[in-house]
C-alpha positions as a Markdown table, in Angstrom:
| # | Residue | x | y | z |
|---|---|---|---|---|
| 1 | Unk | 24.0 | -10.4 | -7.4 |
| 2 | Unk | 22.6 | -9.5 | -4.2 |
| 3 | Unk | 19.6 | -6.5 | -3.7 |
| 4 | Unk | 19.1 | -4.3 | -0.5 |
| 5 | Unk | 16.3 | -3.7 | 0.6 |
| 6 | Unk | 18.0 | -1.3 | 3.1 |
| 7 | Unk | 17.3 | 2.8 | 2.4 |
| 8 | Unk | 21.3 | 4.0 | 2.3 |
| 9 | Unk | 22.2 | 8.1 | 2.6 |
| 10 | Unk | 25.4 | 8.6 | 0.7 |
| 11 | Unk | 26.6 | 12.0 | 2.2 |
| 12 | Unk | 29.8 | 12.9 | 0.5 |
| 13 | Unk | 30.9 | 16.8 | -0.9 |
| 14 | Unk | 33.7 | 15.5 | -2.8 |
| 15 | Unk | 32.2 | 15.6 | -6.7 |
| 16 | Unk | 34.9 | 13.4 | -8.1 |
| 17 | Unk | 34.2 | 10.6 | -5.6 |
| 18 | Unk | 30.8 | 11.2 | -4.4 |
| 19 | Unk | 29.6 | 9.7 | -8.7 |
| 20 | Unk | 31.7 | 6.7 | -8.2 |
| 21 | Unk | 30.8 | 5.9 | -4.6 |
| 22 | Unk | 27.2 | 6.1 | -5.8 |
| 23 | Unk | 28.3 | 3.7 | -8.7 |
| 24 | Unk | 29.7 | 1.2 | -6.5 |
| 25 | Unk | 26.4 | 1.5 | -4.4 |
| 26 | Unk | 24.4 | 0.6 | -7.3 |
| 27 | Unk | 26.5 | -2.0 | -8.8 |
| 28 | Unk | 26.4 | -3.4 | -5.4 |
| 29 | Unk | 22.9 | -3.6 | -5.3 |
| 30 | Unk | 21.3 | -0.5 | -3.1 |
| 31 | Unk | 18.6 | 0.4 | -4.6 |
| 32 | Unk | 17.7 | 3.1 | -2.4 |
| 33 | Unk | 19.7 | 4.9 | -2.4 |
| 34 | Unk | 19.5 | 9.1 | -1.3 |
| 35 | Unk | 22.2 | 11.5 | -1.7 |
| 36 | Unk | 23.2 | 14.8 | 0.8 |
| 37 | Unk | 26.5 | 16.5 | 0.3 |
| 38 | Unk | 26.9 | 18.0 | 4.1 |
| 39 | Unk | 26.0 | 17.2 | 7.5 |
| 40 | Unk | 23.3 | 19.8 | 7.7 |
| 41 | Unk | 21.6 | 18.5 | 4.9 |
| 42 | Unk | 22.2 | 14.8 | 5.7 |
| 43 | Unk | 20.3 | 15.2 | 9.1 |
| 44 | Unk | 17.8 | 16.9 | 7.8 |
| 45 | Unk | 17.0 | 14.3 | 5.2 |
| 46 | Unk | 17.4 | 11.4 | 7.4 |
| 47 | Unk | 14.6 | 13.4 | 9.4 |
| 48 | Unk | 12.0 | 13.3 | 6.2 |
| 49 | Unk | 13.2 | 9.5 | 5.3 |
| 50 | Unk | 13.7 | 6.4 | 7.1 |
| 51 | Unk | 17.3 | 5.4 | 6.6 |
| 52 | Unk | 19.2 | 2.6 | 7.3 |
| 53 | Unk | 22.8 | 2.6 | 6.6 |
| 54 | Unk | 24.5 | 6.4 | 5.9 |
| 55 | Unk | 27.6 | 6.0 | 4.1 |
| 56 | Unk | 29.7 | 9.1 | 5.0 |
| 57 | Unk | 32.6 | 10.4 | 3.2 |
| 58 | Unk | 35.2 | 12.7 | 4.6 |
| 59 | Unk | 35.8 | 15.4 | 4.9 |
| 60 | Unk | 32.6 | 17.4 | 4.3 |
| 61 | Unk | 31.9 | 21.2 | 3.6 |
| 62 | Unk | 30.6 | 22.1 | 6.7 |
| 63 | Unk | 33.3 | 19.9 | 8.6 |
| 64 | Unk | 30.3 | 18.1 | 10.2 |
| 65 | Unk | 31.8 | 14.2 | 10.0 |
| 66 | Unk | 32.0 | 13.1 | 13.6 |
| 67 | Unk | 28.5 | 14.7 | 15.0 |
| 68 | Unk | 26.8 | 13.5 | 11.9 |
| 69 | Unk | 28.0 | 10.2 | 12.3 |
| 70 | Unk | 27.1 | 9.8 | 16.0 |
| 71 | Unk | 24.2 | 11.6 | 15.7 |
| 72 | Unk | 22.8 | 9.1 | 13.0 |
| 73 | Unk | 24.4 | 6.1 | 15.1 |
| 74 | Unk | 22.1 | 7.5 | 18.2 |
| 75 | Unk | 19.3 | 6.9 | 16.0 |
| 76 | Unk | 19.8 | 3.2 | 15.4 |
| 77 | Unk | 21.2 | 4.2 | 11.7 |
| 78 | Unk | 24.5 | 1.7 | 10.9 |
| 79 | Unk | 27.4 | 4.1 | 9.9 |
| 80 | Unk | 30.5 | 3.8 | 7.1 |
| 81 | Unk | 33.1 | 6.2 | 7.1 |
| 82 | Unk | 35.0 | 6.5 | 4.6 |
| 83 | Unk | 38.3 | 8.7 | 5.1 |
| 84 | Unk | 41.9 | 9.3 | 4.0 |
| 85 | Unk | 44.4 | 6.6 | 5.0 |
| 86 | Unk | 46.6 | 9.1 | 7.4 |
| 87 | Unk | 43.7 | 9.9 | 9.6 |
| 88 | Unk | 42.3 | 6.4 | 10.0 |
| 89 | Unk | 43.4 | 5.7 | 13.3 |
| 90 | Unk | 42.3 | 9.0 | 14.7 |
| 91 | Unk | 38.5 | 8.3 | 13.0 |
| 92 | Unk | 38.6 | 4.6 | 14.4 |
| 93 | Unk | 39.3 | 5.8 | 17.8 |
| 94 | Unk | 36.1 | 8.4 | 17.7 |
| 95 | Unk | 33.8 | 6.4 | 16.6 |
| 96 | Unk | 34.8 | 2.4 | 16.9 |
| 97 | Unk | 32.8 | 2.0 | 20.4 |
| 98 | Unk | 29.7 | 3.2 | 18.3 |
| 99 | Unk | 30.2 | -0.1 | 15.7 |
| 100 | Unk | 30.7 | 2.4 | 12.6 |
| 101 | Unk | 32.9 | 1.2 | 10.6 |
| 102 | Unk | 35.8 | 2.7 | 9.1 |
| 103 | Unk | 36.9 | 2.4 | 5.5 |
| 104 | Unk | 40.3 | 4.1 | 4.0 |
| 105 | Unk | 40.4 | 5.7 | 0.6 |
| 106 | Unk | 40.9 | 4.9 | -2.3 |
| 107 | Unk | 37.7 | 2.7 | -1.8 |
| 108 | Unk | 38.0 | -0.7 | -3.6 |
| 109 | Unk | 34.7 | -2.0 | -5.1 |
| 110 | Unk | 35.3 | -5.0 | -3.3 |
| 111 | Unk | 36.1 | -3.8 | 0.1 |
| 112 | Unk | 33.4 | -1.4 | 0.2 |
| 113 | Unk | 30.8 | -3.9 | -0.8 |
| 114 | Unk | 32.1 | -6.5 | 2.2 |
| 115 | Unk | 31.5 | -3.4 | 4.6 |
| 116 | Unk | 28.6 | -2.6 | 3.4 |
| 117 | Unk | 27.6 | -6.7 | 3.8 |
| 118 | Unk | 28.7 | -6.4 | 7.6 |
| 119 | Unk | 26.8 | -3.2 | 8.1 |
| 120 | Unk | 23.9 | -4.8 | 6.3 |
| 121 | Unk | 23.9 | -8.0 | 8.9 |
| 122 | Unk | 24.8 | -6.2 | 11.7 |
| 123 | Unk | 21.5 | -4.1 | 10.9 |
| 124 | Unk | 19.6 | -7.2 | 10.7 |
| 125 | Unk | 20.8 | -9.0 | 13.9 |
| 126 | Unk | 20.1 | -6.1 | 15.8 |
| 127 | Unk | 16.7 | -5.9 | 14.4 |
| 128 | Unk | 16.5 | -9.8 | 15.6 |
| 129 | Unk | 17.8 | -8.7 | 19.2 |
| 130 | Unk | 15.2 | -5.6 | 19.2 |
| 131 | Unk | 12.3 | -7.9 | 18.4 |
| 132 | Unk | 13.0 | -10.4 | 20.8 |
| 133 | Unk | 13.7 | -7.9 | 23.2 |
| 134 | Unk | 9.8 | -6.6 | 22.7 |
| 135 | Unk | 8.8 | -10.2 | 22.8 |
| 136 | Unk | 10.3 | -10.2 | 26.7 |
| 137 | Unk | 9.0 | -7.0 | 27.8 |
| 138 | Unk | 6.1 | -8.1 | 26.7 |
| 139 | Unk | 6.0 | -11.5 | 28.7 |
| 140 | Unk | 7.5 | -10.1 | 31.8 |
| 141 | Unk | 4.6 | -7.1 | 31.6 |
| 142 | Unk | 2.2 | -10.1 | 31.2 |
| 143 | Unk | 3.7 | -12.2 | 34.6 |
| 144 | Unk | 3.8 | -9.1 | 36.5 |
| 145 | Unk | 0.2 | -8.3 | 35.3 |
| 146 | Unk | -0.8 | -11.8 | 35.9 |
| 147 | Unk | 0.7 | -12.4 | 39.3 |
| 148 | Unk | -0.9 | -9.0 | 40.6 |
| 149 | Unk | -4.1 | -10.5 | 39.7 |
| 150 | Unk | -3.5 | -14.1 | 41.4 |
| 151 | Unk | -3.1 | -11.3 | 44.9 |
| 152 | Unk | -6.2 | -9.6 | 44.5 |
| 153 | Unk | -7.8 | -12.8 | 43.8 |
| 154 | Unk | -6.2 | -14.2 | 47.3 |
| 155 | Unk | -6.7 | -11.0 | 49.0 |
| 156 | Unk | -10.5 | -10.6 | 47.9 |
| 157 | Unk | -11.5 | -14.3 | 46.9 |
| 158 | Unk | -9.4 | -16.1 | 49.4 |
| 159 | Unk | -7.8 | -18.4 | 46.7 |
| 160 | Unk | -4.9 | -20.1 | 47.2 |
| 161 | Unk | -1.8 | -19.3 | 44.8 |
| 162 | Unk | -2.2 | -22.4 | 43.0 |
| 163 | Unk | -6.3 | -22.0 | 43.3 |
| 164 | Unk | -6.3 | -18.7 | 41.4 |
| 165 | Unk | -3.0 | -19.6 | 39.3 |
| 166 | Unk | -5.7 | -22.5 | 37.9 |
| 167 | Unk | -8.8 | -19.9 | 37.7 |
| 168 | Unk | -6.7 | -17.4 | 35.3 |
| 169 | Unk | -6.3 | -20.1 | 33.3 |
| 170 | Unk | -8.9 | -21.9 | 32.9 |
| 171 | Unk | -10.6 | -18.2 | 32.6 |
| 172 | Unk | -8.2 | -17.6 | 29.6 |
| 173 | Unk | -9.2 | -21.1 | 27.8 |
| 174 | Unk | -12.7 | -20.9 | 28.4 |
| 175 | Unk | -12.9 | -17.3 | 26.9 |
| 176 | Unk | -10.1 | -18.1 | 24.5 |
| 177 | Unk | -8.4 | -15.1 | 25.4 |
| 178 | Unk | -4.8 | -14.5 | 26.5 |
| 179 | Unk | -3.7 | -15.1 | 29.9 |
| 180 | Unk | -2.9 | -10.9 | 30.2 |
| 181 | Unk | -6.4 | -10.1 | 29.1 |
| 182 | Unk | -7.9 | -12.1 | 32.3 |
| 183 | Unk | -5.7 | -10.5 | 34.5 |
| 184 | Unk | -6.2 | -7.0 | 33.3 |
| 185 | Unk | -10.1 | -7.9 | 33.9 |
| 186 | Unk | -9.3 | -9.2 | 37.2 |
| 187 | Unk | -7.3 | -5.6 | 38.0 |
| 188 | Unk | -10.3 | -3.2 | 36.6 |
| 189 | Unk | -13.1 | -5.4 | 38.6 |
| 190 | Unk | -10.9 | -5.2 | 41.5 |
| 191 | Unk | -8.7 | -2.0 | 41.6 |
| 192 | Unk | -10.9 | 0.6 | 40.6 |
């Protein structure tokens, strides 16, 4: 059996399925698991922890499904809603171009634990697209920073582009430092 290491809300006000939903949960192999019964209490938890995946079954007491579930979608929290099989299509429609997935009831062990596996992965490949999102910021903020510097050094040094492409570099061997540090040097000495 598989473990989580995902933190999961379970919001749910329905006592007689709220015990085995957190069953299935555990069986599954969420081990963090926290528990709300209605929106308001739901956002206000997932304000004190760091959630993951909210599983959220409808209807709730204070009738708070849909916000709760975008809300916690804005906040880069993967969503299942589970709800009654005759309003399916109208919860699939509100929420689908979110990604929260949509589960009917009665909730089968095994078809809530393969939604919870797609929730799970699509958790971790947008963690993988965040990262190497970062990763280009990052190098694009280091060839704008760098290419600034290879101006001033034309503009004040009268370098050539290649001339101060080579100085930056060799600057950044020599001093075993980053390519961005250099440049950032270059700037300060220069700009200020």
């Amino acid at each position: 059996m598989s473990s989580y290491t995902d933190r999961f809300l379970l919001v749910s006000s329905i006592e007689n399925e709220t015990m085995p939903l957190m069953s299935f949960l555990k069986v599954i192999g969420c081990e963090k698991v926290f528990e709300a019964k209605c929106a308001g209490e739901a956002k206000s938890l997932a304000e004190k922890e760091e959630i993951d995946i909210a599983v959220i079954n409808m209807p709730l007491e204070d009738r708070g499904c849909y916000d709760l579930a975008l809300e916690l979608n804005r906040k880069n929290k993967e969503i299942l809603l589970i709800v009654k099989k005759d309003d399916y299509d109208e919860a699939f429609e509100k929420v689908s171009d979110y990604g929260i997935v949509v589960i009917t009831k009665p909730v089968q062990k095994i078809y809530f634990k393969q939604a919870v596996n797609m929730l799970v992965s699509i958790k971790r490949r947008l963690k993988r697209i965040n990262n190497e999102n970062i990763k280009l910021h990052s190098k694009v903020e280091e060839m704008r920073l760098v290419s600034r510097a290879k101006g001033i050094l034309m503009k004040y040094l009268g370098m050539s582009e290649s001339q101060a492409h080579r100085y930056i570099e060799k600057q950044a061997m020599d001093m075993r430092e980053p390519k961005i540090k250099i440049a950032q040097g270059i700037l300060k000495t220069y700009e200020e």
